[in-house]
N, C-alpha and C positions, 0 to 999 in steps of 0.2 A: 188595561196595560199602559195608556198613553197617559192615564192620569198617576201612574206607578213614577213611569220615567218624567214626566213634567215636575214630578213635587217630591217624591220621594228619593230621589238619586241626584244628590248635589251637582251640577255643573253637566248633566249626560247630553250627551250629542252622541254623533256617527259622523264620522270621514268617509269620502267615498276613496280610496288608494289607488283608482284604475287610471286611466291616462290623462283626465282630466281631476287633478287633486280640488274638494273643495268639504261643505260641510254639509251635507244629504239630509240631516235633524238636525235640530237644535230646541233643547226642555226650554219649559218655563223659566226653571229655576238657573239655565244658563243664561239667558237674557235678561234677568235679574241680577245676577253675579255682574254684568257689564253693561249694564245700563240698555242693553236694546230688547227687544219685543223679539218672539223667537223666528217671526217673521221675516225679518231683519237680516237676521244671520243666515237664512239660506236662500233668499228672493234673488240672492248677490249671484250665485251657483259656489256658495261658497267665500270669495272673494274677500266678502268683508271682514270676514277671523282670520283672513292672513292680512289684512291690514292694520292690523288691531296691535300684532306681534311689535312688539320693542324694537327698533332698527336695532338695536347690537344686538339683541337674542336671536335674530331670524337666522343665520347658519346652526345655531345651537338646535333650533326647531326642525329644518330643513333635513341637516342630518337626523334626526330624530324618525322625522316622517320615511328617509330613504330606508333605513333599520323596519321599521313597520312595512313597509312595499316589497320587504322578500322572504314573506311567508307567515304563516300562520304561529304565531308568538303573543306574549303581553310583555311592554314594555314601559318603563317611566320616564318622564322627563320634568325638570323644572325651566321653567321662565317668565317673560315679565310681559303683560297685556296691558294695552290702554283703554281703558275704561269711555262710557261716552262721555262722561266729565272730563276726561283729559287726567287723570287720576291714574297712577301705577299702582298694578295687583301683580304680587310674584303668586305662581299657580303651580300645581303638581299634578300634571296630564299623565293618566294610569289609562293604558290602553289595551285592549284585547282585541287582535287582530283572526277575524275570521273569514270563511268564504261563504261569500249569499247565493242564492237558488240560482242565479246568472252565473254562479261564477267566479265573477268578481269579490276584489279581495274587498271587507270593509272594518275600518277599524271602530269599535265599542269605547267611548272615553266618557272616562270620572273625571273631573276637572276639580279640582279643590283650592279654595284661596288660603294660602299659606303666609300670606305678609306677613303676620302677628309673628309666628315664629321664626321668620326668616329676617324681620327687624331684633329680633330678640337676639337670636342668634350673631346676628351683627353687631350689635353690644357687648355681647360675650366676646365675638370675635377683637373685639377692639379690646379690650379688658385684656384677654391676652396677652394683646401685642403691646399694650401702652402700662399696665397697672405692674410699677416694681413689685408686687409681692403676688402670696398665691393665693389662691380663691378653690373655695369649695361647695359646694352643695351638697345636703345630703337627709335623707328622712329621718322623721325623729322615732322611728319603729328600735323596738331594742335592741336589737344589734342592728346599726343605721347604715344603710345603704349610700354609697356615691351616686348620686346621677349627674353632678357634673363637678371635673377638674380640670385648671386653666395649664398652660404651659407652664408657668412660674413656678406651679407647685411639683407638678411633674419632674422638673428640674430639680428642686429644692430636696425630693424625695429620693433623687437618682432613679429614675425609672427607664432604663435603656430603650430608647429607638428601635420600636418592631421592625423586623426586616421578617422578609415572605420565611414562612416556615419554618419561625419561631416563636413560641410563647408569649402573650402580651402579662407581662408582671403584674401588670396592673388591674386585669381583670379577677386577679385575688383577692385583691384588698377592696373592689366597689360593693361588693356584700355583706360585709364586715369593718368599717370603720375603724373598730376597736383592733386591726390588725396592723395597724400603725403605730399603736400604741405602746411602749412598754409594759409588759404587767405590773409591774412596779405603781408605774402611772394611770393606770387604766380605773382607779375606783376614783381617783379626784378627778380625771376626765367626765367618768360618769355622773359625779357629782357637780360638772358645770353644766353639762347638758339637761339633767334636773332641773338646776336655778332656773336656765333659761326659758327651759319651756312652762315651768310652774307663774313663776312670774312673769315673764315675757320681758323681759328687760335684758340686753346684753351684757355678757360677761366676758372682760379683757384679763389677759394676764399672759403666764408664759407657760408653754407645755413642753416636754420632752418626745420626741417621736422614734421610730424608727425608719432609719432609710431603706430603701431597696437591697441594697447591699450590708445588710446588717450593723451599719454604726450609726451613733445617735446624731440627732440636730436637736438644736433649740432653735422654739421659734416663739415669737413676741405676736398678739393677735388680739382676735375676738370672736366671740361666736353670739351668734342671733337670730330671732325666730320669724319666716316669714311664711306666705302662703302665695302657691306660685301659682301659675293662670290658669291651672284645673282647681284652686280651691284648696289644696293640698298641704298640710303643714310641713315644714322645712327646717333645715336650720343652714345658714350662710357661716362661712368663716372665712376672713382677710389675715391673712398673715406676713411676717417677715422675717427670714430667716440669721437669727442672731447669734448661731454658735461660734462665728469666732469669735465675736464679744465678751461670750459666754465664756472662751476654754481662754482669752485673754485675761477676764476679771477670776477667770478660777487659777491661773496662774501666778497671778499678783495674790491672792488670797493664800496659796500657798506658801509666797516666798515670805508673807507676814507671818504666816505661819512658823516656818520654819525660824522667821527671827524672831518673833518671842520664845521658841524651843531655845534658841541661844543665847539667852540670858539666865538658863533655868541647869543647859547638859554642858559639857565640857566637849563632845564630841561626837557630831553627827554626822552619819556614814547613809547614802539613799541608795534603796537596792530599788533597781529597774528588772523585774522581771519580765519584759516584755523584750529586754533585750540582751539578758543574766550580764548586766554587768551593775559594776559597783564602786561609788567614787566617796570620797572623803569632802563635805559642802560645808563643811566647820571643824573650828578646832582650835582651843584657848591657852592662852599665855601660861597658863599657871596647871597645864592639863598633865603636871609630873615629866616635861618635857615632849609630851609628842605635837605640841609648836611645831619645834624643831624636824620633828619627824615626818609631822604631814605636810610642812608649808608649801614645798612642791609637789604635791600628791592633789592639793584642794582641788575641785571641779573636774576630776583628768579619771574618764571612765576607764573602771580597768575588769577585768573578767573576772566574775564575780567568788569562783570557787578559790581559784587561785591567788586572788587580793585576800576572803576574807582569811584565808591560812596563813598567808607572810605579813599580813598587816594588822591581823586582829588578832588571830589564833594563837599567831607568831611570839608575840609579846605578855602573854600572858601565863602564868606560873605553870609550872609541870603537871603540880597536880587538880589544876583546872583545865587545862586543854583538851582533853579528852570529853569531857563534859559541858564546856562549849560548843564544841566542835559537834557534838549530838544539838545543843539545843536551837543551832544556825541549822542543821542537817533538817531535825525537827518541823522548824518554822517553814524551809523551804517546801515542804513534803505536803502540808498541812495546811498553809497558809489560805488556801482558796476554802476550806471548809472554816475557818476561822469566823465565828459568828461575829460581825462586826459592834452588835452589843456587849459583848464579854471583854472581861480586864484584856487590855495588849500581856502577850507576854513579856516578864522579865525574867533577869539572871544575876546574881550578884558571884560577883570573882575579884582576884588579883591581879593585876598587869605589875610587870617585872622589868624598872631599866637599868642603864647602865651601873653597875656598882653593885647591884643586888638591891638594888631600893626598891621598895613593892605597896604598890596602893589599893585598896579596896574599890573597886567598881558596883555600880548597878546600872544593868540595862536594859534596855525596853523599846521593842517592833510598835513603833506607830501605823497604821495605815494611811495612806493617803488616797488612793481608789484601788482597783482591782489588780493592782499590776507593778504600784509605786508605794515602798514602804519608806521607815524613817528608823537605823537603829542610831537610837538616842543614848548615849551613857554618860555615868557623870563619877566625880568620885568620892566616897563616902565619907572619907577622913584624908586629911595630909600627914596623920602620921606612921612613919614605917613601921612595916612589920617584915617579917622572915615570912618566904615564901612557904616555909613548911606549917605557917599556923593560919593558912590561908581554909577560909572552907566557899566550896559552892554550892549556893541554894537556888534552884528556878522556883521563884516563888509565883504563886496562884494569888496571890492576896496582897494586901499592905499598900502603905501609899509611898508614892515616891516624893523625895525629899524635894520643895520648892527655890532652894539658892543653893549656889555653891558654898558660900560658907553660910556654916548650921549654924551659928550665931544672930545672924543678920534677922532683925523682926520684916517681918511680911504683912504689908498694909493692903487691905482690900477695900477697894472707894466705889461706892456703886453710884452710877448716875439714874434717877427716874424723871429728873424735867426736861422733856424732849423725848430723845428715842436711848434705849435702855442700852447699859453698858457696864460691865466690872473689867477696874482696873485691878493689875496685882505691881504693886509696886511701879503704880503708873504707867503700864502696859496694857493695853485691853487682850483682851483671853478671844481669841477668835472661834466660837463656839460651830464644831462641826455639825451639829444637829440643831435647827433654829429650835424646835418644838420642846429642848433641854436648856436653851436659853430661858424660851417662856415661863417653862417650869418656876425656874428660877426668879425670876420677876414676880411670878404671883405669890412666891414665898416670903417675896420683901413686900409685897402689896400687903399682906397679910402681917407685917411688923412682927412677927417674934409668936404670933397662935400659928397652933396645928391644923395642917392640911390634908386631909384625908383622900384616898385614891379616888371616891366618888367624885368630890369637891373637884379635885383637878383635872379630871375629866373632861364636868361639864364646863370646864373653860376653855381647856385646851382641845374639846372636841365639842362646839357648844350644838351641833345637829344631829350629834348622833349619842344614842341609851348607853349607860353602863351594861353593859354585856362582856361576857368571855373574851373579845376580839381586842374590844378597847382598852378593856385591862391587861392582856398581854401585851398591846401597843403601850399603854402607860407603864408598865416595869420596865419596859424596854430605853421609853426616855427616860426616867428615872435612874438607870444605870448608867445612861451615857452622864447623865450629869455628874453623877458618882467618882466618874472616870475622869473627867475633865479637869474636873474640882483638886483629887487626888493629884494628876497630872500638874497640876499647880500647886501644890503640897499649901493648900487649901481647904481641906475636905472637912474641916473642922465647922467650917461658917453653917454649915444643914446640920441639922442632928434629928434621927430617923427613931422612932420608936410604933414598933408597933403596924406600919404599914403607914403612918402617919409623919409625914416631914414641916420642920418651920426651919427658918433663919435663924442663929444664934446673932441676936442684935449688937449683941457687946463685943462681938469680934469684929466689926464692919462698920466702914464710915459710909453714913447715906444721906445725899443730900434732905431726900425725903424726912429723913429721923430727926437731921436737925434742923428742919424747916419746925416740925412741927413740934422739937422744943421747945419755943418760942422765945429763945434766943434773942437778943435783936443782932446780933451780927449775921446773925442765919434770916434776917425776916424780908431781905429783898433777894432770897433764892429763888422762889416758885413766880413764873414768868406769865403761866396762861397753859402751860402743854405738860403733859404727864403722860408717861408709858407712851408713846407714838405709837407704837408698835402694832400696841393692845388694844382692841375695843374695848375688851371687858373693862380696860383700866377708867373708863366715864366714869365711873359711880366713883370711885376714889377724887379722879378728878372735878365734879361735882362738889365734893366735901371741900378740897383745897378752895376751890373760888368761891365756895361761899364765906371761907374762912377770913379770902384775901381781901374778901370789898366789906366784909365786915371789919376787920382790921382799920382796911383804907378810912372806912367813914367813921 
């Protein structure tokens, strides 16, 4: 038994509790823990391990000891010993208090040196208090557990302040990981955690989350693979949380937005359903006179049934009102099942002003997120007609016309030296879906041959098979493009046969095209950078430089 408790029971001794407090045993392996022979520690009657005790922990210990002196219990405590080197050991005294064949009370103590985790711990601690962003730990099992999150993040997440007998939020989401996440976001999550742990290199970017209270953040970060002091693989993440930045540069993205729509509609109206109201954000000199009508109306939110009846409904021919009046009735009903791949709706009608002058409209529900729409209309002709030869069509199909007057040619300039970009009539097209920008790119990468659904896959999704999944995701960018294109009464530049899309080259100026002309006015375009954007774009870009130093030499 005494070679059990010398070698096999880290740090065991016995306190005697009774009037004279001291240490009655003391193991081997506690006298090794502190540099003395176990002789040592009880030759003293004890003495010596209370002198041992940290001056500022001894009331921490004291009280500890008086808690053990009133009855038979197991009790823990942490504190700091000096060592015979003069060396600090923080300890975690686990003690069972019982009564020996006298009588007397004696307490049973595990003695454990905790420094390692208690300096770790004070790292973290610091981390907390000092590191601007948040910090996470968590395993790499597939659906990865928390085992540690700092203040920072907690805050970042909204995670309210446990009060006695209430729920901690937070112990929902340390089992699950993936419960932060949007579903949306949760396969490119999964697939950073892949990279990382396959190759062991970290990966920075930006991820969408879910707060505690249900709205999103973005945060700017990295995640990395470590192994923590049981051996254990991990993955860390430092982040900062960027969503104002975020909902600032998506606002700015929006108002560019809405200003290349205004050189395309004559009148654009933004319905806030989040707040059902509805305000007039533009509206053109030449729009058959409602200048005049909305100048005072611009930016000045009004309730949204009741605007769009006297300001939309209002002015438009008799026998269209009824059937506008369905297809705004419609959209608001609807709107949330609206697949945001499918054509926006439009409508085409007559607006009616003073004198009985009457113009042909078409218009068209942009989205802008879940809540923020855009009706856009413009007008199809300047010349009158009588309202009785007006017809209305809610059309499903067709493309909408790119300038106010149908006259006017429409120049499309694509840039590919640097990072990629189509202008329209020296506007660039702010593309709401990057992944239909791409598209787009590689169909100019491709000069004017056929691109097939396989083909643009493996670019646009270069780690993952042709499968069901991807080619449904691939109709899907392919549509938005359709739409964009069309939206810019452009949709002529792709021409689609077959399931197979290219560039029509002779509708579009490209730097690319007439680099490789060979031109000489065109021969000091290509700089050293093509497609930025793209990896894939190397092997093109490949071709150019070696064209270029061939050239040069």
């Amino acid at each position: 038994m005494d070679e059990i408790l010398n070698s096999c029971i880290g740090g065991f001794h016995i306190y005697s509790l009774g009037k004279n407090f001291g240490v009655s045993f003391a193991s081997k392996s506690l006298g090794d823990m502190l540099g003395y022979s176990a002789n040592e520690l009880t030759n003293t009657d004890g003495g010596l391990y209370l002198s041992l005790i940290f001056p500022s922990d001894k009331k921490t210990f004291f009280d500890f000891v008086k808690k053990l002196c009133s009855g038979e219990r197991s009790l823990s405590a942490e504190y700091r010993l000096i060592k015979k080197d003069g060396s600090l050991i923080y300890v975690r005294d686990t003690v069972s208090v019982r009564r020996s064949d006298s009588g007397e009370l004696e307490g049973y103590s595990v003695l454990t040196d905790i420094t390692d985790i208690r300096n770790e711990n004070k790292n973290l601690s610091f981390l907390n208090d000092t590191m601007p962003c948040g910090f996470m730990k968590y395993t790499c099992d597939k659906q990865p557990k928390i085992t540690y999150i700092n203040k920072q993040m907690t805050e970042i997440l909204r995670f309210p302040r446990v009060k006695d007998g209430e729920m901690d939020y937070l112990d929902i989401y340390r089992d699950n990981i993936f419960l932060m996440i949007p579903i949306e976001e949760r396969r490119r999550f999964s697939l950073y955690l892949n990279r990382v742990y396959s190759v062991g290199a970290p990966v920075a970017g930006e991820i969408t989350v879910l707060r505690c209270d249900g709205t999103k953040a973005y945060l700017l970060g990295w995640v990395t693979k470590h192994r923590n002091e049981n051996g254990e693989e991990e993955f860390q993440s430092a982040c900062v949380d960027i969503t104002e930045r975020h909902n600032i540069n998506k606002e700015h993205e929006i108002k560019r937005y809405i200003k290349a729509l205004s050189d395309v509609y004559d009148e654009i109206f933004q319905f806030d359903y989040s707040e059902n109201t509805v305000k007039c954000i533009h509206a053109t000199e030449n729009a058959g006179g409602s200048s005049e009508l909305f100048k005072w109306l611009i930016n000045m939110p009004m309730q949204m049934e009741e605007a769009v009846e006297k300001w939309v409904i209002g002015r438009v021919s008799e026998n269209d009102a009824d059937r506008l009046r369905e297809f705004f009735s419609d959209f608001s009903r609807n709107r949330r099942f609206l697949d945001p791949d499918s054509k926006p709706p439009t409508i085409t009608y007559q607006a009616v002003y003073a004198g009985g002058e009457a113009h042909t409209y078409r218009g068209i529900f942009l989205r802008i997120n879940s809540t923020l729409f855009l009706f856009c209309c413009r007008m199809l002709s300047l010349e009158s007609t009588q309202p009785s030869q007006s017809a209305n069509i809610i059309s499903e199909a067709g493309s909408l016309p790119q300038k106010k007057n149908e006259k006017e040619k429409t120049e499309v300039r694509i840039r590919t030296f640097g990072y990629f970009d189509i202008f329209v009539n020296g506007r660039p097209i702010p593309f709401r879906s990057q992944k239909s920008k791409e598209l787009f790119a590689l169909l100019v990468d491709r000069r004017g041959g056929y691109v097939s659904s396989d083909e643009a896959i493996s670019f646009l999704w270069e780690d993952e098979p042709v499968n069901p999944v991807t080619l449904a995701r691939y109709r899907k960018v392919a549509l938005r493009l359709k739409n964009i294109l069309e939206e810019y009464g452009i949709s002529d530049v792709v021409e689609s046969v077959d399931g197979k899309r290219r560039i029509v080259v002779e509708k579009v100026n490209c730097d690319l095209y007439d680099y490789l002309s060979g031109k000489e006015e065109y021969s000091q375009l290509f700089k050293g950078s093509y497609l930025t954007n793209y990896s894939w774009g190397e092997t093109t870009l490949a071709e150019l430089s070696g064209r270029y130093y061939t050239d040069a030499g």
